[in-house]
FILOGU-119778 format. One record per residue: x, y, z of N, C-alpha, C, O, CB in turn; residue in three letters. Coordinates in pm, whole numbers, padded with zeros to 5 digits, always signed. Glycine has a CB too. Layout:
N
XYZXYZXYZXYZXYZALA ...
// end
This chain:
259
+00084-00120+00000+00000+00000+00000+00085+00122+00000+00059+00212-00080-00093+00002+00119UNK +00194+00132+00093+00272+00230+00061+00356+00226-00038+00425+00328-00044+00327+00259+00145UNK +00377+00151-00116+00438+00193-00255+00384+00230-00363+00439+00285-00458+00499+00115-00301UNK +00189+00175-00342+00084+00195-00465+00132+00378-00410+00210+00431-00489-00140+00109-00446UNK +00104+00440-00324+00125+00574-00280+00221+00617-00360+00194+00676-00465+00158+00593-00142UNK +00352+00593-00321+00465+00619-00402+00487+00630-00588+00530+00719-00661+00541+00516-00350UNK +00447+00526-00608+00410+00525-00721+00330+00628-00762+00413+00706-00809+00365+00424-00739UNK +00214+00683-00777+00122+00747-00807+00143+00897-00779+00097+00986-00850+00022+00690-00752UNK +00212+00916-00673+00299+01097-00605+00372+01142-00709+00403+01256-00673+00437+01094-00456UNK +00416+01125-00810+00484+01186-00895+00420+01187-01015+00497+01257-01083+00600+01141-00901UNK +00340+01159-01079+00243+01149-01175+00133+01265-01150+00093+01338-01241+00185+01004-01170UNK +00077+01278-00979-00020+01320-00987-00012+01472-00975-00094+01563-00979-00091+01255-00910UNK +00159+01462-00953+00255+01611-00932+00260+01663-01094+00225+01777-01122+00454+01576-00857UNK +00303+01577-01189+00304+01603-01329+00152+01648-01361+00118+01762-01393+00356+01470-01416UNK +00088+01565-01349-00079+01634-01404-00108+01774-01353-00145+01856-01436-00224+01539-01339UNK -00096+01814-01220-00096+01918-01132-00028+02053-01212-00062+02170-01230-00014+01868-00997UNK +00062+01985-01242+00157+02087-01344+00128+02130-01452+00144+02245-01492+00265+02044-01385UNK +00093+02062-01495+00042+02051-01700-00091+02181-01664-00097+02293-01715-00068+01806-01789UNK -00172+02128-01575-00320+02213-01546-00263+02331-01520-00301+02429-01584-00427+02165-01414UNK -00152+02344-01410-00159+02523-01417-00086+02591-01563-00122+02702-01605-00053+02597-01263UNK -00002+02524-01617+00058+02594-01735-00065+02630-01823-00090+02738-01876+00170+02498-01817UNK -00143+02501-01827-00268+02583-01901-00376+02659-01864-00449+02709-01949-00330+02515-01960UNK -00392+02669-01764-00460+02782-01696-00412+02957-01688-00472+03063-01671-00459+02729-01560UNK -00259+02912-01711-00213+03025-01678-00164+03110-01882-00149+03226-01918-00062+02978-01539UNK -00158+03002-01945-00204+02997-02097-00337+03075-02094-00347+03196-02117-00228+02834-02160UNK -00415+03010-02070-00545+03066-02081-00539+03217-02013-00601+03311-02061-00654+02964-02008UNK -00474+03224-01921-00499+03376-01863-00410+03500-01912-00405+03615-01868-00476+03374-01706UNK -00336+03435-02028-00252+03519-02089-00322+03566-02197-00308+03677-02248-00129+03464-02122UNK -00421+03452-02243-00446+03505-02371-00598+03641-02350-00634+03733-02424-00486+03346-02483UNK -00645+03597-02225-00739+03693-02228-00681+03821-02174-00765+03910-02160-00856+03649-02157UNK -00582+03846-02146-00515+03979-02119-00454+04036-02240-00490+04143-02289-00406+03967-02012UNK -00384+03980-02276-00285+04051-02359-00341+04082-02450-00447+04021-02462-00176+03995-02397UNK -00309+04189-02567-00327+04184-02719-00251+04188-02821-00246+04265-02917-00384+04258-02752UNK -00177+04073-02785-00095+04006-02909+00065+04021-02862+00145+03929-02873-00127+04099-03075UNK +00097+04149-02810+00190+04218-02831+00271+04217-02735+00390+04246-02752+00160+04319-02862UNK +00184+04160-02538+00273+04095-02455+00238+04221-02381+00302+04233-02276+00431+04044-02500UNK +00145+04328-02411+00131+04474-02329-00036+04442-02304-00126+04446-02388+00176+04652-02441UNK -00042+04419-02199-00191+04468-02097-00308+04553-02181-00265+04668-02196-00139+04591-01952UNK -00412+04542-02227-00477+04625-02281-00599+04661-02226-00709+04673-02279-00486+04593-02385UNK -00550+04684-02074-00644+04740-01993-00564+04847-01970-00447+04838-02008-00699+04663-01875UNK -00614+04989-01891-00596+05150-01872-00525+05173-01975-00440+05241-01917-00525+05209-01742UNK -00470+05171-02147-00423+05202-02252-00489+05336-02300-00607+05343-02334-00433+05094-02336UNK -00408+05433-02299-00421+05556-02352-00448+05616-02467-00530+05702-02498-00350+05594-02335UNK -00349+05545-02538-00331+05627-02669-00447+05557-02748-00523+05472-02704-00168+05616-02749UNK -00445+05609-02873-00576+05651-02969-00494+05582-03076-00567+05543-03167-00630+05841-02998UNK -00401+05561-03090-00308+05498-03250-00405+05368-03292-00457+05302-03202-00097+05420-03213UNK -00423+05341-03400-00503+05184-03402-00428+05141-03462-00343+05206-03523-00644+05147-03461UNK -00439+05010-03460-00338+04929-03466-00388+04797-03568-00507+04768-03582-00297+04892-03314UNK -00269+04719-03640-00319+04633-03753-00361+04538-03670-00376+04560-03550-00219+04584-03869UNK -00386+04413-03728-00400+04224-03685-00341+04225-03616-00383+04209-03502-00364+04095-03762UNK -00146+04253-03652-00059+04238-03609-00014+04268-03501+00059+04194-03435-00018+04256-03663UNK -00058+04403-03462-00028+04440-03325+00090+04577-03379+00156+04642-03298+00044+04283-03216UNK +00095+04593-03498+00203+04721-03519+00110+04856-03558+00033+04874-03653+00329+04684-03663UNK +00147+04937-03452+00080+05042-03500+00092+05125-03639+00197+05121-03703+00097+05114-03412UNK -00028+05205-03685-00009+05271-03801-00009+05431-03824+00001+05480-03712-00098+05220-03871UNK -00013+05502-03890-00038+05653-03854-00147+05647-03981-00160+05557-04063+00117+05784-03862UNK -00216+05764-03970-00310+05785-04061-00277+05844-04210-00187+05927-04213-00393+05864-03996UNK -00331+05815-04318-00236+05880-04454-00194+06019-04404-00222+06091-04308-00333+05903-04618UNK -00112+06025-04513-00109+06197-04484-00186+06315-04557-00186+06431-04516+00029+06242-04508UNK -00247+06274-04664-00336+06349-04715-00485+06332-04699-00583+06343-04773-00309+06349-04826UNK -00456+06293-04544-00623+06275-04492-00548+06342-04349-00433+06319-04310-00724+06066-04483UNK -00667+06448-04275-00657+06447-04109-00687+06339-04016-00761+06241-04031-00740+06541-04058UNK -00639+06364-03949-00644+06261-03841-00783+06319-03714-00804+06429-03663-00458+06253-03763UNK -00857+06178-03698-01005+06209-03669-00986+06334-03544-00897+06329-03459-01100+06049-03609UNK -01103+06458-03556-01097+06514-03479-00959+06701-03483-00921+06786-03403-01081+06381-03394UNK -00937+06667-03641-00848+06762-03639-00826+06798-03784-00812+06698-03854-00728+06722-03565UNK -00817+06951-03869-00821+07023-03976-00687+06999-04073-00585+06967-04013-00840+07163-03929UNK -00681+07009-04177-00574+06990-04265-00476+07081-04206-00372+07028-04169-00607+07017-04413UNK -00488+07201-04191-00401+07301-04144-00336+07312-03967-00292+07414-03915-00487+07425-04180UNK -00348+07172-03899-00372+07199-03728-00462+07305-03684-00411+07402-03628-00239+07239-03653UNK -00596+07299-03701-00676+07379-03615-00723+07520-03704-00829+07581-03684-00583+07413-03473UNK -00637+07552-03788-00682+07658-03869-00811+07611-03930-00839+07491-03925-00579+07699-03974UNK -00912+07721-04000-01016+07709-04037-00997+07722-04189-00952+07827-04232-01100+07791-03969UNK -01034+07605-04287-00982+07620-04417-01053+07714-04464-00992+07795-04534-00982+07508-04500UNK -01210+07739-04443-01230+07818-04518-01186+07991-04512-01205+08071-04604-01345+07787-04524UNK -01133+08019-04396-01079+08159-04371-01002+08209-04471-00929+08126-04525-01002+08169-04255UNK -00998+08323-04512-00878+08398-04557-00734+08379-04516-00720+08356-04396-00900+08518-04528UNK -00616+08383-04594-00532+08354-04593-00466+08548-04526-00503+08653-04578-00508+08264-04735UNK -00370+08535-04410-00375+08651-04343-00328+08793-04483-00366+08910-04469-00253+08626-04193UNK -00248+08748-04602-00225+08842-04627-00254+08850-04791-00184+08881-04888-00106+08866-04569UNK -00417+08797-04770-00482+08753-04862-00601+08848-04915-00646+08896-04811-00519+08631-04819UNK -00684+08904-05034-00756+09010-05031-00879+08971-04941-00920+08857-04917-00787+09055-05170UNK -00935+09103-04891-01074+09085-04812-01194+09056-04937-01207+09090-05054-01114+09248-04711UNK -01252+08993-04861-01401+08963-04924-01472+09064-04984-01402+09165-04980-01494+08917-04827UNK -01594+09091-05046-01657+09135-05112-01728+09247-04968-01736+09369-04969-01734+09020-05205UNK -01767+09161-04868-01817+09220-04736-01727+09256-04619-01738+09249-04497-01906+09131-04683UNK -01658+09285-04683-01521+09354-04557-01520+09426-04500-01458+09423-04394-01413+09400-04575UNK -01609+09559-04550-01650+09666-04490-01552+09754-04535-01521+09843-04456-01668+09656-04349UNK -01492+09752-04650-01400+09856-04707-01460+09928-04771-01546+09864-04832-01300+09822-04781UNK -01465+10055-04798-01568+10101-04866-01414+10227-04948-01303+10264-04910-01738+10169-04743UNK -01508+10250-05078-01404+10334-05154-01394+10457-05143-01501+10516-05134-01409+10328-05273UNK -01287+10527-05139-01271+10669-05128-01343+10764-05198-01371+10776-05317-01159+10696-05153UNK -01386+10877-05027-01513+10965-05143-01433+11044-05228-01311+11049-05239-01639+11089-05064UNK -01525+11109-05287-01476+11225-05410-01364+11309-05338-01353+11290-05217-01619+11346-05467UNK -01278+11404-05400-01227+11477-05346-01291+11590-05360-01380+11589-05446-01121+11474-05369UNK -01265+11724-05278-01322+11880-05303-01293+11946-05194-01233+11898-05098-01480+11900-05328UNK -01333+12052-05203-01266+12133-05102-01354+12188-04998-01476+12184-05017-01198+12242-05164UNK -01294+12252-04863-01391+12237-04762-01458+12383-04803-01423+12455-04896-01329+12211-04595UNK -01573+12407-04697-01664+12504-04712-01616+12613-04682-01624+12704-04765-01769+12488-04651UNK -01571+12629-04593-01464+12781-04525-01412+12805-04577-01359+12727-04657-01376+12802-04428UNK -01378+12990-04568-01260+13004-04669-01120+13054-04556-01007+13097-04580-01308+13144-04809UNK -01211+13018-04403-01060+13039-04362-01003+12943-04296-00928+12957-04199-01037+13147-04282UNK -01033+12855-04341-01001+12687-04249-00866+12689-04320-00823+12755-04415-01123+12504-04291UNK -00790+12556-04208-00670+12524-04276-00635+12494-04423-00722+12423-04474-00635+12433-04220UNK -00539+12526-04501-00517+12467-04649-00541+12314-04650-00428+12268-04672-00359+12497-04703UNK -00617+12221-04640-00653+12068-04659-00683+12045-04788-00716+12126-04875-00771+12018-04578UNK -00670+11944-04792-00679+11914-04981-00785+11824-04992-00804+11763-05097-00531+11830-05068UNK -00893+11802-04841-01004+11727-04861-01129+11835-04861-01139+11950-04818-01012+11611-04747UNK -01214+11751-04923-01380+11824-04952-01430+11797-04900-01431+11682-04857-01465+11822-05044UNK -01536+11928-04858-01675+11932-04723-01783+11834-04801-01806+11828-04922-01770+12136-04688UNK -01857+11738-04666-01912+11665-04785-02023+11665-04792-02103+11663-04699-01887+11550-04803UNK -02056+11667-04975-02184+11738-05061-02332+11699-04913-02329+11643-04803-02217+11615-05279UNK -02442+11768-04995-02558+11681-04958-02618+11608-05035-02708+11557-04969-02647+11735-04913UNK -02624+11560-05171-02660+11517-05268-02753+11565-05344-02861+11616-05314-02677+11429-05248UNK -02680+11537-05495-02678+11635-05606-02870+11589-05676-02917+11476-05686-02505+11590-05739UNK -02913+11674-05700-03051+11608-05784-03050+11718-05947-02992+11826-05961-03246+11642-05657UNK -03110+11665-06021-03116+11723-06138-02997+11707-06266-02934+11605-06294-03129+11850-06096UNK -02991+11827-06323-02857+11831-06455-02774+11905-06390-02815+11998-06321-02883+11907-06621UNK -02620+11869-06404-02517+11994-06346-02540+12070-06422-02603+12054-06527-02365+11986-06333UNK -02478+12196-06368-02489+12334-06410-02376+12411-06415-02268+12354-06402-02571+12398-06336UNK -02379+12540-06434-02201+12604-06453-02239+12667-06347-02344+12724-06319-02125+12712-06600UNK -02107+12643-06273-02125+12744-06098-02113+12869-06175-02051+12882-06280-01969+12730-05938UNK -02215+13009-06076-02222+13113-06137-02274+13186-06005-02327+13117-05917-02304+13109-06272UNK -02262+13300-05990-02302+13395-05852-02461+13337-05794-02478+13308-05676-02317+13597-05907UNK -02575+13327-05901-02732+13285-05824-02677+13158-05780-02739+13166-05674-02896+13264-05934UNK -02597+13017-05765-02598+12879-05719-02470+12875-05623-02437+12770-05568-02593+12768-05847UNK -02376+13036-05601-02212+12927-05519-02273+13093-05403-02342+13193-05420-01934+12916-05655UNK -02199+13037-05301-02152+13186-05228-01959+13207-05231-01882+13114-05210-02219+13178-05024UNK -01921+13341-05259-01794+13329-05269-01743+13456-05162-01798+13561-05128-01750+13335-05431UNK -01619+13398-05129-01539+13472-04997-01464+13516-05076-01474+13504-05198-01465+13395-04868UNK -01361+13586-05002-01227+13653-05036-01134+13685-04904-01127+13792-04842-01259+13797-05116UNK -01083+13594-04885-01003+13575-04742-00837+13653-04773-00763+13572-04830-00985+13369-04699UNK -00775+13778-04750-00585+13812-04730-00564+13684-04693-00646+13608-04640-00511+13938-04594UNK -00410+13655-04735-00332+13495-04712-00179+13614-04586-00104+13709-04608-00237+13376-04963UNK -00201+13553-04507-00052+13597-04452+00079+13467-04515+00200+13487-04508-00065+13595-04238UNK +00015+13340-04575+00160+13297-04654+00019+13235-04797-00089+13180-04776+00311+13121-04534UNK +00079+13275-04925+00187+13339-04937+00166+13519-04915+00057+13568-04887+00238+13291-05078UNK +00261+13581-04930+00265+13710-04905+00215+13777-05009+00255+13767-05125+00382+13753-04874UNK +00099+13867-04957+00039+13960-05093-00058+13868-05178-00065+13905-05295+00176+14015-05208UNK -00146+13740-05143-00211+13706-05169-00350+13710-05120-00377+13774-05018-00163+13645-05181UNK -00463+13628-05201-00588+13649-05088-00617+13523-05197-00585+13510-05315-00713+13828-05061UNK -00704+13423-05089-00776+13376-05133-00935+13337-05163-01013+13333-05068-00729+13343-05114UNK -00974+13311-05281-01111+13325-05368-01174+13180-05306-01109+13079-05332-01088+13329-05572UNK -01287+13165-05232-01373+13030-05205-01490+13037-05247-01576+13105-05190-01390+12989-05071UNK -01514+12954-05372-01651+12916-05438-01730+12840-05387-01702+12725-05419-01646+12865-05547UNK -01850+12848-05297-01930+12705-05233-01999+12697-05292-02037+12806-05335-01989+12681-05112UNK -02086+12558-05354-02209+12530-05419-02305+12506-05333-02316+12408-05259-02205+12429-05504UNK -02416+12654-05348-02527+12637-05245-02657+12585-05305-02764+12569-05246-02557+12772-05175UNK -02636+12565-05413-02766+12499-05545-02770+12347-05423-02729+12321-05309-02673+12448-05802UNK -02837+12286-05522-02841+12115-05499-02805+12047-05632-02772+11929-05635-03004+12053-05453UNK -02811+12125-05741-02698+12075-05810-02592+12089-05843-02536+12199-05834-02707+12060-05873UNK -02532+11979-05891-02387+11951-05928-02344+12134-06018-02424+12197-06088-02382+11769-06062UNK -02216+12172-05988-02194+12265-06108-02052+12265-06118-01970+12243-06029-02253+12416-06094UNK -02026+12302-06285-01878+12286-06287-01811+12436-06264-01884+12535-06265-01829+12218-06436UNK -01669+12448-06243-01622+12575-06217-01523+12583-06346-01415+12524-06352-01551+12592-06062UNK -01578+12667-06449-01448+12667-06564-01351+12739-06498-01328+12766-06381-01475+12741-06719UNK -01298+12764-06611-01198+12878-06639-01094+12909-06501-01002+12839-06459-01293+13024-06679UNK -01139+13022-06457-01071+13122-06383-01124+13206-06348-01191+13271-06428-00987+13170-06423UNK -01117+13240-06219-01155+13436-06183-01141+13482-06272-01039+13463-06337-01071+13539-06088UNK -01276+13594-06330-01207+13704-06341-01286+13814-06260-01405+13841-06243-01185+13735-06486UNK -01157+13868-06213-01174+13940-06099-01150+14106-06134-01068+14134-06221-01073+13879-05989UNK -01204+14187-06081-01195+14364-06107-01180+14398-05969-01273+14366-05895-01345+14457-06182UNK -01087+14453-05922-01095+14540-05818-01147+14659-05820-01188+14690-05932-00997+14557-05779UNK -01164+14751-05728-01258+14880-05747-01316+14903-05916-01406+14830-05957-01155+15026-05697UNK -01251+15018-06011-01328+15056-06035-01191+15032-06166-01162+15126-06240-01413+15168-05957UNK -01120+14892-06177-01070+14888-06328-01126+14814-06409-01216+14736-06377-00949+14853-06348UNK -01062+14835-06579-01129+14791-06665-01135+14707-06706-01222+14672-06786-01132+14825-06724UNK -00983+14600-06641-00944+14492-06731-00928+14392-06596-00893+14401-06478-00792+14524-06843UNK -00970+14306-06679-00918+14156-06549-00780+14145-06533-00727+14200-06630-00957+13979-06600UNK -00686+14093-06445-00561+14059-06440-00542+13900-06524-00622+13827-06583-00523+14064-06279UNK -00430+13895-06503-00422+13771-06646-00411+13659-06536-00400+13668-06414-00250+13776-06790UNK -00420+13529-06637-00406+13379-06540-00223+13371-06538-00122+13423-06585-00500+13196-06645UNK -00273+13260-06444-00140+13189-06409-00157+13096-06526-00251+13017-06523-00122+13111-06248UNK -00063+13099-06641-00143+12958-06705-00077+12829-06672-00127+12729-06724-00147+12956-06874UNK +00058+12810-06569+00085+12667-06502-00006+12637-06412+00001+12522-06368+00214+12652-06432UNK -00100+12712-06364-00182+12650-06227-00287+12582-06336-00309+12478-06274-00266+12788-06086UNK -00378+12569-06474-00447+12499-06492-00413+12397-06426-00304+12363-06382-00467+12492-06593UNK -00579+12318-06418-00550+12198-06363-00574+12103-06474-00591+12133-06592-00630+12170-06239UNK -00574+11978-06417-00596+11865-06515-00762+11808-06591-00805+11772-06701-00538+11746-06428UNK -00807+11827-06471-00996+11865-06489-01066+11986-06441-01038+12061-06348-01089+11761-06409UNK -01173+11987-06533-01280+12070-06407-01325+12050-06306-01377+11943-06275-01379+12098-06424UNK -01316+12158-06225-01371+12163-06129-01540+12136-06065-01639+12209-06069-01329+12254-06123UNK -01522+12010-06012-01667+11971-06014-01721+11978-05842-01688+11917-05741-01681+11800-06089UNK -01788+12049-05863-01856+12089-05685-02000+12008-05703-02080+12022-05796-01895+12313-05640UNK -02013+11904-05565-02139+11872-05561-02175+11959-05408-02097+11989-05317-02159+11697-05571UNK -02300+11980-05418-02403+12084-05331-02293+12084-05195-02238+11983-05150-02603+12006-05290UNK -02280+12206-05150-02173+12199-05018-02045+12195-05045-01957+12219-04962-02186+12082-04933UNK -02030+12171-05142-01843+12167-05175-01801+12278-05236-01883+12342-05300-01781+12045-05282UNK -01687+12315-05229-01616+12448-05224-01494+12425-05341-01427+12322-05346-01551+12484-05054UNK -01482+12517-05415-01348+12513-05526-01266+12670-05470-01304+12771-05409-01416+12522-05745UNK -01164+12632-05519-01079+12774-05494-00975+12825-05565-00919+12741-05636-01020+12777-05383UNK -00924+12953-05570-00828+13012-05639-00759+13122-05612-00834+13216-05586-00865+13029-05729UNK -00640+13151-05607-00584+13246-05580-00549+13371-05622-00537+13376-05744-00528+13213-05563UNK -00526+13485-05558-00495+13618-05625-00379+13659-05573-00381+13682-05452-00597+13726-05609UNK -00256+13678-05644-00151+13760-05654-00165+13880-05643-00164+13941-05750-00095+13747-05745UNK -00181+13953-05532-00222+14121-05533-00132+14197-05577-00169+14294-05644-00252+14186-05404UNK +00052+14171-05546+00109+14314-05548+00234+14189-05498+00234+14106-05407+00033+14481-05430UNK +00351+14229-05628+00507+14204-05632+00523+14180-05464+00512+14272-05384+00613+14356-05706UNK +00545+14070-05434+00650+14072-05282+00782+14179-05257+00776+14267-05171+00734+13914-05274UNK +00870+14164-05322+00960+14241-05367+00918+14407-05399+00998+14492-05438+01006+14167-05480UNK +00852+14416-05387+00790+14598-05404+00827+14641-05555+00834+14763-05574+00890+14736-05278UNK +00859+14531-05695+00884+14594-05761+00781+14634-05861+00802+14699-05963+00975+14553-05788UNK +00662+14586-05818+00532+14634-05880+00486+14783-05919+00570+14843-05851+00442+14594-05794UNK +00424+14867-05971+00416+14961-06020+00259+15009-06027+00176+14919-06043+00487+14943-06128UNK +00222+15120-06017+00117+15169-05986+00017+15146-05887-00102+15154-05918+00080+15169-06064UNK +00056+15116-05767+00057+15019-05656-00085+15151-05613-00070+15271-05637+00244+14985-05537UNK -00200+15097-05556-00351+15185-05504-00373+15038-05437-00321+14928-05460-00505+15264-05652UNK -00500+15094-05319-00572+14987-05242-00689+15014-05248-00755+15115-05223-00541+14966-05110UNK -00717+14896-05291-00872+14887-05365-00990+14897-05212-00940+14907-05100-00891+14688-05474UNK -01150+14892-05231-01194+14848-05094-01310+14741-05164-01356+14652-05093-01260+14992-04976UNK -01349+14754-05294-01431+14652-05386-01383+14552-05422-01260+14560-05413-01470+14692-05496UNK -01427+14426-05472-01425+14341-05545-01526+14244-05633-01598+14164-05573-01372+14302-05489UNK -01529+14252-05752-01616+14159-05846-01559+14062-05898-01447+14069-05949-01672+14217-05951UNK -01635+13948-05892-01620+13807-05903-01690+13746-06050-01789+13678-06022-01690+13744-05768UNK -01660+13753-06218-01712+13680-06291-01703+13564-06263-01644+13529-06161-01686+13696-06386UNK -01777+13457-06369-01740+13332-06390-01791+13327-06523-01883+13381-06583-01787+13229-06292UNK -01679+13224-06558-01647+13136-06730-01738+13049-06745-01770+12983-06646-01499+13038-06755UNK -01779+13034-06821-01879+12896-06924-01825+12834-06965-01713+12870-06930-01960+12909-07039UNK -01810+12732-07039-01730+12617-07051-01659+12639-07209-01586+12550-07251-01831+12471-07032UNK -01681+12743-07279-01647+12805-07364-01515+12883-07343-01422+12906-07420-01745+12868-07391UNK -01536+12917-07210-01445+13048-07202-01424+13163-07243-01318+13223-07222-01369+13037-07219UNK -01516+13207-07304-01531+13336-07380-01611+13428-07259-01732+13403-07256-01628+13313-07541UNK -01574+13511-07177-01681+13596-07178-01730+13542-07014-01668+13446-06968-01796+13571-07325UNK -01833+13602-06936-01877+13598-06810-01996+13471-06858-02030+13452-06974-01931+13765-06742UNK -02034+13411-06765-02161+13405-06762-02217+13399-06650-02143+13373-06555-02199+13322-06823UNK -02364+13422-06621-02457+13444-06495-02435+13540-06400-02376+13641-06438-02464+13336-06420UNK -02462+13533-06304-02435+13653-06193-02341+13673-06186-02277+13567-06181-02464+13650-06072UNK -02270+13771-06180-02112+13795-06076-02156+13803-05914-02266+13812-05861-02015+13981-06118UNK -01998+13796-05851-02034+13766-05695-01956+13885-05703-01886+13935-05791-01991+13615-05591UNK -01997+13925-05559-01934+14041-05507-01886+14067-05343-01925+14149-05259-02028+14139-05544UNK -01776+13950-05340-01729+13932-05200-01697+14045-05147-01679+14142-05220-01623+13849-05183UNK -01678+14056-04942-01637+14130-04927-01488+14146-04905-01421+14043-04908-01702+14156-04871UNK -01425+14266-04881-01299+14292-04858-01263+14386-04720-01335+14480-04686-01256+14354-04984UNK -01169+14355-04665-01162+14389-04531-01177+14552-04524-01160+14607-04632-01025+14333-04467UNK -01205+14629-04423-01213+14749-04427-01159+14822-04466-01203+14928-04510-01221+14780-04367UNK -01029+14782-04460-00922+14900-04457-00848+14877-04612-00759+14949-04656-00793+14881-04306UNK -00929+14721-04705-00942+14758-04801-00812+14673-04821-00755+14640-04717-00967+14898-04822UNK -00734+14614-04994-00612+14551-04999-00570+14648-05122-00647+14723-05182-00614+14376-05020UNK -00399+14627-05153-00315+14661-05176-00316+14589-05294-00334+14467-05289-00233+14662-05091UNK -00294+14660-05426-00284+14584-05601-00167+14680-05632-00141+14784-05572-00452+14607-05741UNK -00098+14623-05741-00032+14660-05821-00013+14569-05948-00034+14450-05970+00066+14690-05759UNK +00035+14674-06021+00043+14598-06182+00066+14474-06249+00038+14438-06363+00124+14641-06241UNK +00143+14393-06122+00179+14237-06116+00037+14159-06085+00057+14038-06081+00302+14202-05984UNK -00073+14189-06066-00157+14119-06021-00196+14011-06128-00193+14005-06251-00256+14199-05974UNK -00244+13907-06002-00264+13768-06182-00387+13709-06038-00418+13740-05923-00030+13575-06269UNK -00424+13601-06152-00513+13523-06067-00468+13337-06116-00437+13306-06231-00704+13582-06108UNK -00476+13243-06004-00504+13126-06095-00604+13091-06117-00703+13150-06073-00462+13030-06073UNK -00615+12952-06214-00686+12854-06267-00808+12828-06109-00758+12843-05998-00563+12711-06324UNK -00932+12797-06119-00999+12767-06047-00961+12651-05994-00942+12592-06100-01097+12776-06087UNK -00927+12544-05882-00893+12449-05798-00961+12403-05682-01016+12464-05591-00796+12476-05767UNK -00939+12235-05713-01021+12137-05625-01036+12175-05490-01137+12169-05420-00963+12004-05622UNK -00870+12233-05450-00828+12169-05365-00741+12305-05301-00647+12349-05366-00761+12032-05417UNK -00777+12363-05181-00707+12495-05098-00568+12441-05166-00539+12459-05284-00717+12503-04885UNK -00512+12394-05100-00369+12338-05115-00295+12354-05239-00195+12423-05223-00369+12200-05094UNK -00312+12315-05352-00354+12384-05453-00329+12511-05548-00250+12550-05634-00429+12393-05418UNK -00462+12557-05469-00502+12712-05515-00375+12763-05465-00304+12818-05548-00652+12795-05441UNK -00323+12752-05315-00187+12870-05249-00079+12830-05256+00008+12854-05172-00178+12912-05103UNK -00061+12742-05387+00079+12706-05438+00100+12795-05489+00223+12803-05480+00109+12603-05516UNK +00047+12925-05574+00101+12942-05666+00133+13077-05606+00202+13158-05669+00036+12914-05790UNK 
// end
């Protein structure tokens, strides 16, 4: 009896054995995934083949959850790219000149109220006109045409201007023409300058006027047309001599006291 024992103690040690290797087989395979790494608390997001080797996603596809550009928005504008149609840019108004005639020289225009009807030729019944002394340049004054109509009017020509009680207009500047006419919509102002009297004192028949009359040109240039204006002039009246000229009518103050 004690050797049937003996006998049988080492056999039943071998079977004992075989069972846990496969038990413990079995408990490998429901853990692992493939690869010998635990695939329980696993983090990452990579997926992975049959095989167990991870892959990355093409490259001309995003990866789930994220834009071709990292996070940029494709359809946006490119930063130094033109704005849209709705950008809110809006185009530069007309140019013209401001309403005052004693505001700073600016080369921007007071702006119109809007024009109704056919333009017309600015003329004394549709502008009001000033006559402001210039302390620069010296011995000048400047002429401000406003359009008080509601319509559009053009400003030909040039002053022509008479002081008190002479017969002849003074002549143009003919470099100050400009490149166009002068186009005033309702509220906007054109301007031009008067050369009164040589800086240099070398002028000749030198009197101080206390009048002034204001024609205006037709698009002809021949001749006045419509009202004349008849700005005023300071009390004590300005200073002419034989050098006197006038320029070209202008958009733009800035402009007009170039010359």
């Amino acid at each position: 009896m004690s050797s049937f024992r003996t006998a049988r103690t080492p056999r039943a040690r071998l079977v004992g054995a075989a069972a846990t290797v496969v038990l413990a087989a079995l408990s490998l395979t429901a853990c692992n995934d493939g690869t010998g790494v635990e695939s329980e608390g696993r983090t990452t997001g990579t997926p992975s083949t049959a095989n167990g080797t991870a892959t990355a996603p093409p490259q001309d596809e995003p990866a789930a959850g994220t834009t071709q550009d990292s996070g940029t928005d494709a359809s946006a504008p490119a930063a130094n790219g033109p704005a849209g149609k709705d950008s809110g840019t809006k185009a530069p108004a007309a140019s013209g000149g401001s309403g005052g005639s004693g505001g700073s020289g600016g080369s921007g225009g007071s702006s119109g109220t809007g024009a109704s009807g056919k333009p017309v030729t600015c003329e004394g019944s549709v502008t009001r006109t000033t006559a402001a002394p210039l302390t620069r340049p010296v011995n000048h004054m400047l002429l401000t045409v406003t359009n008080t109509g509601s319509r559009t009017c053009f400003l030909y020509g040039y002053p022509a201007v008479r002081f008190g009680e002479a017969q002849a207009v003074p002549p143009v500047i003919e470099d100050s023409q400009p490149q166009a006419v002068v186009t005033l919509e309702p509220g906007q102002s054109g301007y031009a300058s008067v050369s009164l009297a040589a800086a240099d004192g070398s002028g000749t028949n030198g009197h101080t006027v206390k009048s002034l009359t204001v024609h205006f040109q037709g698009r002809s240039g021949n001749g006045s047309v419509g009202t004349a204006a008849q700005p005023s002039l300071p009390a004590q009246g300005v200073y002419v001599d034989d050098s006197l000229k006038v320029t070209y009518w202008q958009q733009s103050m800035d402009d007009a006291v170039s010359w």
